[in-house]
Each structure stands twice: as C-alpha cells, then as structure tokens.
N, C-alpha and C positions, 0 to 999 in steps of 0.2 A: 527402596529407591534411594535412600540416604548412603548405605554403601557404593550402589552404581556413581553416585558423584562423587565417592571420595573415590576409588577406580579409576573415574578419568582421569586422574592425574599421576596413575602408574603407569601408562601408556605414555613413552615419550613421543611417539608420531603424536597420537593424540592430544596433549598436553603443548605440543608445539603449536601443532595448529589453534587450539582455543589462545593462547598465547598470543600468537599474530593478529588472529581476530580482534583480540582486544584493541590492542596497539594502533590496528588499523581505525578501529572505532572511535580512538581520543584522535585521531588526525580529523576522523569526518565532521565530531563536535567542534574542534579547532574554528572550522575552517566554517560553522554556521555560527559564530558568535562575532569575528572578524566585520568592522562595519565595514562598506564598500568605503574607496576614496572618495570626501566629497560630500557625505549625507550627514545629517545632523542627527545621530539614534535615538538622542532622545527627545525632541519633537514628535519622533516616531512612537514613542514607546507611551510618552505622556498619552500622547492620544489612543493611544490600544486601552491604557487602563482606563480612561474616559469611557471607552465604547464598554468595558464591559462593567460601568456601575450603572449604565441608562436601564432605561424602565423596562419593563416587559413587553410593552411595546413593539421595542426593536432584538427582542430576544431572536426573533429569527435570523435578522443579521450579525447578532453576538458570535451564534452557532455558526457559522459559516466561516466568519473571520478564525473561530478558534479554529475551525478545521485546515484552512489553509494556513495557517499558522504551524499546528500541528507536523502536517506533512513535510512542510519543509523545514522541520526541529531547528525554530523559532529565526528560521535565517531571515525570512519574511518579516517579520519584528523586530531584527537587528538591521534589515538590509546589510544582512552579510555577504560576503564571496558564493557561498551555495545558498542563494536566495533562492533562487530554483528547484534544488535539490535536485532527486534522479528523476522526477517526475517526467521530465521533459523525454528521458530515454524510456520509461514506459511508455509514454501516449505512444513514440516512435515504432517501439514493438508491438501493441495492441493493433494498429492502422497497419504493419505489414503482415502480422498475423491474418487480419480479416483479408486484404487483398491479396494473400497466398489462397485465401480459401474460394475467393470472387471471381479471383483474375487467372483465368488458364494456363496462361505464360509462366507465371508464378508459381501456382498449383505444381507444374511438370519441373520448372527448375527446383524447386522442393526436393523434388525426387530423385533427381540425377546425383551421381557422384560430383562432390565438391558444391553442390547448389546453396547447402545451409551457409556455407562459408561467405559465398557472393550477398543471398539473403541478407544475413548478421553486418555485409560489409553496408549494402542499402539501407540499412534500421539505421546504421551508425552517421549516416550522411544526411537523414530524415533526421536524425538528432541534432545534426548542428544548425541544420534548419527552423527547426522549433526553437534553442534554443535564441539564435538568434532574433525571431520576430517576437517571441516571449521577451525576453533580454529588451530588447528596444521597446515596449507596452510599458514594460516594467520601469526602465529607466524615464519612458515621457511621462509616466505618473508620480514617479518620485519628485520630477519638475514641476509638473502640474496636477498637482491632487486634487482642485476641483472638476478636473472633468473625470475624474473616476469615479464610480460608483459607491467602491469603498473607502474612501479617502478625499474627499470633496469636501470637508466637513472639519480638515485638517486645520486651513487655512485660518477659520474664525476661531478655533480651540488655540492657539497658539499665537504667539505675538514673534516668534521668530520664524525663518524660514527652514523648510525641510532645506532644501539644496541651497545653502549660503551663493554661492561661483557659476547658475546654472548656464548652459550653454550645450554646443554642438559637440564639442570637446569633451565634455563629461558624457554624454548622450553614448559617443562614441567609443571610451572608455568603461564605462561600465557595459555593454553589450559583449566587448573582448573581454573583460575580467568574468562577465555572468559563463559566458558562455565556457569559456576555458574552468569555471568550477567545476559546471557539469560535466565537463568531460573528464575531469581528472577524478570524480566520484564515479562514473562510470569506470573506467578503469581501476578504481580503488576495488569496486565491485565484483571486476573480472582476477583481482588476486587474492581478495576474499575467499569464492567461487574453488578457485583451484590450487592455494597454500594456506589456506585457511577452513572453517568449520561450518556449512550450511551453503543456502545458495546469496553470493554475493552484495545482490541488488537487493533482493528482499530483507536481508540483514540490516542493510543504511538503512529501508524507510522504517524497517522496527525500533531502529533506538531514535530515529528522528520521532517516533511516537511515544516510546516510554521515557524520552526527556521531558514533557509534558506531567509525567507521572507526579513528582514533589510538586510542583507548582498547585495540580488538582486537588493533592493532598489537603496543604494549607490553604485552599480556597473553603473546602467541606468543611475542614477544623473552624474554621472563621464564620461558616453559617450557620452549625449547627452543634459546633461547643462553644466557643469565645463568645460568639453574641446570641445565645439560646435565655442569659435570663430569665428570668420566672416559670418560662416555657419547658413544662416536664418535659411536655410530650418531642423536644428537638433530640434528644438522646435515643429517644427509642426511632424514631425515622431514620438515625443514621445503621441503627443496629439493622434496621429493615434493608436499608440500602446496600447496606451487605451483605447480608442474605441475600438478594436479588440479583448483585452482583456476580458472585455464587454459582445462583441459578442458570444466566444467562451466560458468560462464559463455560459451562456444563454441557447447556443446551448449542451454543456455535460448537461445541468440540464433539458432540453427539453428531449432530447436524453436516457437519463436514466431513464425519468419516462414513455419515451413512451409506450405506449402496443397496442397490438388485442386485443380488446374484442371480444370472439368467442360465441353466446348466445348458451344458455344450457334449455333445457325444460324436466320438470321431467314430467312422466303420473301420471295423479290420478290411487291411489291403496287404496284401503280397507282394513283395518285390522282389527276384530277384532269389527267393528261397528265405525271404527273410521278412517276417509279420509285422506291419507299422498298423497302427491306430488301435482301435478298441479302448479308449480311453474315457473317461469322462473328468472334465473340466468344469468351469464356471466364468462367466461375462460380467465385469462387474460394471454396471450405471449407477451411476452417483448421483444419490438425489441432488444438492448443488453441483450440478454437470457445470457450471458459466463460473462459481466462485465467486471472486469479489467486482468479475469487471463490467456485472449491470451496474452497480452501486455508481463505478468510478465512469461507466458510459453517461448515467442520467444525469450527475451533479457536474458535470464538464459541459455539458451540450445547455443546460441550463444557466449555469455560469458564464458561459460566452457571448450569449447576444446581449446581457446585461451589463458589461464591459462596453461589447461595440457600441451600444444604444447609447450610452452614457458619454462613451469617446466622441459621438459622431453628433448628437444632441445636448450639447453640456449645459445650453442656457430654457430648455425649454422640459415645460415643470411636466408636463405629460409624460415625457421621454423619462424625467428624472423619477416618478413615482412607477413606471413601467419598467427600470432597471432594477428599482429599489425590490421591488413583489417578485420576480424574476430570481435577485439573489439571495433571498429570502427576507427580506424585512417588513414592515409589517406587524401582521399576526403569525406569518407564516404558512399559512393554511393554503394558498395557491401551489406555493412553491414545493410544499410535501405532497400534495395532492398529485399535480406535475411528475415528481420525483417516484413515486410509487406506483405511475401507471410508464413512467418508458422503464419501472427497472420489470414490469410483468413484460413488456415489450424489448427491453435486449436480454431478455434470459432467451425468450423464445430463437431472438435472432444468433441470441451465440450459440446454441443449440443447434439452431439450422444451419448456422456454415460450417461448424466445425466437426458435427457428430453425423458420419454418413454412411444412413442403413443401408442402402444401396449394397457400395463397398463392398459393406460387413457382411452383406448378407453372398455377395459373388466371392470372398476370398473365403469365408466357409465353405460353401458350395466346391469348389475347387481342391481344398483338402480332404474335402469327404465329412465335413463335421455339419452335425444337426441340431436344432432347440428339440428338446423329447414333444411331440404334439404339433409341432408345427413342419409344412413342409419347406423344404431348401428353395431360397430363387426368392421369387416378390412374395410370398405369404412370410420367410422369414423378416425381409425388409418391413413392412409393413406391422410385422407384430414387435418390432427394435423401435419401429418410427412411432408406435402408439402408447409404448411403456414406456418409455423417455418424454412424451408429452405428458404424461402423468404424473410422472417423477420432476419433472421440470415447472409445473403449475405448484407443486408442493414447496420446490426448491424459492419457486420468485415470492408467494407467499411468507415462506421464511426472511428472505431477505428484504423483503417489506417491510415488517416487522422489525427487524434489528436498526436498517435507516433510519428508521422513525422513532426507535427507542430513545434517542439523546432529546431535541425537542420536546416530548411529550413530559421528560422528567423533569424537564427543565420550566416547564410553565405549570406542570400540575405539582411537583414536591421545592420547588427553586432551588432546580440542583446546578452550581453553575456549569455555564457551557462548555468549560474547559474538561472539568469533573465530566460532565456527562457524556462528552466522546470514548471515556472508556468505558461504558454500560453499551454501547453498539456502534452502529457505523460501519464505516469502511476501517478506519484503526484495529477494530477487535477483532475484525475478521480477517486482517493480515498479520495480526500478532498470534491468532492463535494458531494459524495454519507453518509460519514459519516457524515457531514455537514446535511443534509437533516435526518438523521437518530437523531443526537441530537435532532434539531427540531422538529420534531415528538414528541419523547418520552416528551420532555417540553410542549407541543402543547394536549399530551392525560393527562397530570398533572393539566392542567390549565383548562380545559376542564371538568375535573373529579371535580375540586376546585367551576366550575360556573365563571368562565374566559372565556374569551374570548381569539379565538387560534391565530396562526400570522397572519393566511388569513380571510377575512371576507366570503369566500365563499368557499367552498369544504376542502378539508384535505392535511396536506402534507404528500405526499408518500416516506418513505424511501426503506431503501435498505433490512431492515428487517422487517419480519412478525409478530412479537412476539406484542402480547399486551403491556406486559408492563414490569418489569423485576424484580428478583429475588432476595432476599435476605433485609431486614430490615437497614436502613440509620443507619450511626453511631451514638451512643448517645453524649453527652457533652464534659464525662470525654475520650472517645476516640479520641475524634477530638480536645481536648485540649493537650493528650499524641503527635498526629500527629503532632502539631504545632510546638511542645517544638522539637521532631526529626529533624524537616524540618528546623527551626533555628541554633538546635546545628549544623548542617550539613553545612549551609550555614558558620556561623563562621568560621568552623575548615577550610573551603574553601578557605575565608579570608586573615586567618592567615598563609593558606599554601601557598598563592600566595605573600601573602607580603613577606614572608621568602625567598621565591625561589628565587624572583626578587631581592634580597640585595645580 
C-alpha cells in the first residue's frame, strides 16, 4: 500500500489532479473561517465554548451543535462566507432525487436524451432557493438569537452584541453573500468532480469534517491525559477508545461494501447465425441500499419544527422546552428515540422509491435472463422485493446503531461531542465512503499506468460506479495561475488577522 502512494506521484495526470484538489481545498477552508460582514465572532465563539463545558444535562444539545458545526467546517462558529456550506445543494438533490422517483413527469424526463441536463439545471434553481430562505433564518438569528432555539441563551452569556449595526441592510446582505458562498462551493465542486481527484461535492463535506479532527484530538488529550490525575484507569479508556475506534470504522467499511450477490442466467439465443447469452452473471444489493441519507432525512425533519417552534413561540416556555427536546437537549432520550425510528422508516422509504423490482424483473425477462429457482415476471419481482427487505431491515439496524454511537459515548465514557462524531454518525459514514471512493479512482490510475493497486488481491469498491471521470487535468500555466490565487488569498488573510488583533 505504501508504494501505490508513493506511484501516485509518478503519474503526471494523476499527481495533477491530487494537486488541484488540494489547492482547491485551501480556497474551501479560506472561505469557512472569513467572518461574514458585520457579526461579531467572537461573541459567537465565547458562547460555543460556553455550551460545550455545561453539564451533561444538555449534552444532547452539545451533540447537535457540534454536528452542525461540523458539517459546515466550523463556518457556523465563524459565521463565515460558507456558513452554509454544500448542505443547501444536497438537500436540493435529495428532494429532486425523490420527486424524479414520485413524480412521473420527472421519472420520463429522467429518461429522455438531454433530461439529466434540464434535471441538474432544476436541482441548481431549488438551491438557490434553499439557500436563500436558509440565508435569511440564518441572518434573523444572528440579529435575534433569542428566538432561536440554539442561540437564545447568547444574549445573557455576553455583555456585547452579536450584530453591533443590525438592520434590513445587513439582513439583506448577508443572504447575497450566504447564498453566493454556496454557489461558488458548488461549483468549486463541479471542478473538483471533473479536473481534479474523486467526486467533488463529497470531497468539501469531507474536509469540512476532518477540520474537526485536531480540535477532537486536544479535546480527548485534555480529558483523559492532562486532567486524568491520580486516575489510572483514564489512560487505559483512551487506549479502549481506540480500539473501538478501530473497530467501528472496520465495521462502517465492512458494512458499506457489503452485498447479495443474486446470480442471473441469460438463455442462449440466435441471432442472425450468431449465439448471444448463455452466460451467467450476478445482482448485487447492498445491504446499506439508502447509505447515509436516512441518517441525514431524520436529523433534518427533526431539526426543523424545533427552529419554526422556537421562531414562531420565542416567549412561551412550553414552545421553548418543546424545541429544546426536539433538538436534542435535555437527556436526550426523546430526540434519539425519534431519530432511530424515521431512520428504520426512510431506509424503507428510500428503498421503496428508488430500488424497482418490477423494472428489474420486466428488463430481465426481456433479455432472456433468470434468478436459477425462480420464475421470470412477478415471482422474480417479488423474490427482489422480499430479499432487499431483508437486507434493508439489517441495513437501518446498522445505521441505528452508528447514529447513536456518538451520544451514548458521550454520556456513558465523557467523550466530548466534538471527539465523539468521529466514533459514528453521519460524518463517518461519508468519510468512509468517500475515502474508499478516492481510493478507487487512484487504485483504476495506477492500474491503467501498469502499477500495482492498494490491495494485492481483489479491487476496492467504492460508493460510485463511474469508471473513470470527466474532463482533462489542468495544464502548467493553470495550476501555476491557481497557486499565485491560493497564496495572495492566504496573505491578504495574514494581513487581515494581524490588523484586526492590534
């Protein structure tokens, strides 16, 4: 494995593109540290570290704030420029995913020549729509942080104000600057994707998640070496926690590649003078068929009437103890409880829109291909629709389990919140999938060059199917232009911090 990385870098296509990637990566970081015009960060910031030394109490709400924190690689804690991050352009794709699968219209324009295109042009119009009512939430609570749910609590922690100038005009402003982040991370995305190394959009939200990583470090160091004192036994819980660590990154990367192989047998047919079929094949279902997006359906849909409740109820203490259990504060216990019965309930539903035996079983039938024991038509449909519920009850199971893993460690060993997003959740499970997805595409580079891949035996499987990817590495004088951007950016960053601090 240690030679396949030092390889990638005899490959000049290859070594280009990880190169761009990078580059493009310190612009995405750039651009979630930048505070917005106007807000005061560190009122913001004083008060994050507030929330996370309260009691265990509100540990469910610790865990919550780190996560969206997390997501949007800390632009939320800076109210930065991409305080939003890409988030806004997935939910966009999730909602026209599902209503290509719902809506007929959609379904058929799917299928036509040039449909994806129109599709992709609708997601991206559905984005600037999210962004914008997102954008405007986000800016009347940076105004008004007591009627938020999570930031209500700002006003009395602090003797200054979050938004010194607040008005319509900021209001205004910040929803144009929010929303033009996200579009321009969006597109950062789209040249990741196709002059650079993996798939775009999944790349942002993975270092917005492993910038996280040193901060959880010296949170662990600090609970369980620096302040361990007489306490043997804090050294060997962290050694446990690493092991376990270990474990369950093992177990998500087992887990995601798992499948059925269902076998498939074509008949011989003649055509012509000329014999097609007699082959035999294999179907593969995937025990996680749904992936990460019950996780990200249940902690959205949960999250959001805890917002409206709190926007639309600010003075009334029912409303406020009803948002607080909602967003998880508390013990907790409602809001995992909650969390762990819609993610059994959208595994099945993305299941059902998206995986259709029907289909599968008429476009077999059609070529001539059979399951061995089963016959063609509704007995194949039927035994697709009954193995995949099988395989899907295992699947949300599992993803039960990993959701709930942060929490649990967090109130039974006191691991903090921040630390504990990387033992499961939605983070680990799109680090580890995109992670296996670089891999690959490095892995079919080195391969295609007469290298040798990371494994000496079989292939690795990522999370997409695409051979290979699109668009020509950049030449010399572009990635020398990139450089020169990436530096003056960093300076003027420099110079802005040095200024501020005097």
């Amino acid at each position: 494995m240690i030679s396949a990385f030092a390889n990638t870098f005899k490959i000049p296509e290859l070594r280009s593109r990880i190169l761009f990637t990078l580059l493009v990566v310190v612009i995405v970081r750039l651009g979630a540290v930048i505070t917005l015009p106007g807000v005061d960060a560190n009122v913001l910031q004083d008060w994050y570290g507030q929330v996370e030394e309260q009691s265990s109490e509100s540990r469910g709400l610790t865990a919550v704030l780190a996560l969206m924190n997390v997501f949007s690689g800390g632009g939320l804690q800076n109210s930065a420029l991409f305080a939003l991050g890409i988030m806004p352009y997935i939910s966009a794709s999730i909602m026209m995913q599902l209503l290509t699968a719902v809506v007929p219209s959609l379904g058929k324009l799917s299928r036509e020549e040039g449909g994806r295109q129109k599709i992709s042009l609708y997601t991206r119009v559905l984005t600037i729509v999210l962004c914008l009512f997102q954008g405007w939430m986000l800016a009347k609570s940076l105004v008004t942080p007591e009627a938020n749910p999570f930031l209500r609590d700002i006003a009395s922690s602090s003797t200054r104000e979050l938004v010194p100038d607040a008005g319509l005009d900021f209001i205004l402003k910040t929803v144009m600057i929010i929303t033009a982040g996200t579009m321009f991370l969006m597109w950062l995305g789209d040249q990741i994707t196709e002059r650079g190394i993996g798939n775009g959009v999944s790349i942002i939200i993975t270092v917005n998640i492993i910038y996280a990583l040193p901060g959880a470090l010296f949170q662990v160091y600090n609970t369980y070496v620096a302040s361990a004192g007489d306490n043997l036994l804090r050294p060997f819980q962290l050694v446990a926690l690493l092991a376990f660590l270990f474990f369950v990154v093992a177990a998500v990367i087992s887990i995601t590649q798992a499948q059925r192989r269902v076998p498939i047998n074509y008949a011989k047919q003649v055509r012509g003078g000329k014999m097609y079929g007699g082959q035999s094949q294999h179907m593969p279902l995937k025990v996680n068929y749904a992936g990460v997006m019950p996780i990200i359906f249940a902690q959205a849909i949960l999250m959001f009437p805890s917002q409206i409740i709190g926007w639309t109820f600010p003075n009334e203490v029912w409303a406020q103890n009803l948002s607080l259990t909602l967003g998880g504060g508390g013990s907790g216990f409602v809001f995992y409880a909650l969390t762990g019965l819609m993610i059994f309930f959208f595994s099945y539903f993305w299941v059902a829109t998206m995986f259709q035996p029907n289909q599968i079983a008429d476009d077999l039938k059609k070529n001539g291909g059979y399951i061995p024991g089963v016959r063609p038509g509704k007995p194949t449909a039927e035994f697709l629709d009954r193995t995949m519920s099988r395989l899907t009850f295992a699947g949300a199971i599992f993803l039960t389990v990993v959701a709930i893993l942060p929490p649990i460690l967090t109130a039974l060993m006191g691991v903090p919140p921040l630390a504990a997003q990387f033992f499961g959740g939605t983070g680990l499970l799109i680090m580890v999938g995109v992670l296996l997805d670089v891999m690959r595409q490095v892995e079919t580079h080195l391969i295609q060059r007469h290298y040798d891949g990371f494994l000496r035996k079989g292939k690795i499987r990522g999370r997409y199917d695409r051979a290979g990817v699109k668009g020509a590495p950049v030449g010399g004088n572009q990635m020398l232009w990139l450089l020169v951007i990436v530096a003056v950016l960093v300076i003027a960053g420099i110079v802005y911090y040095e200024v501020a601090s005097q």
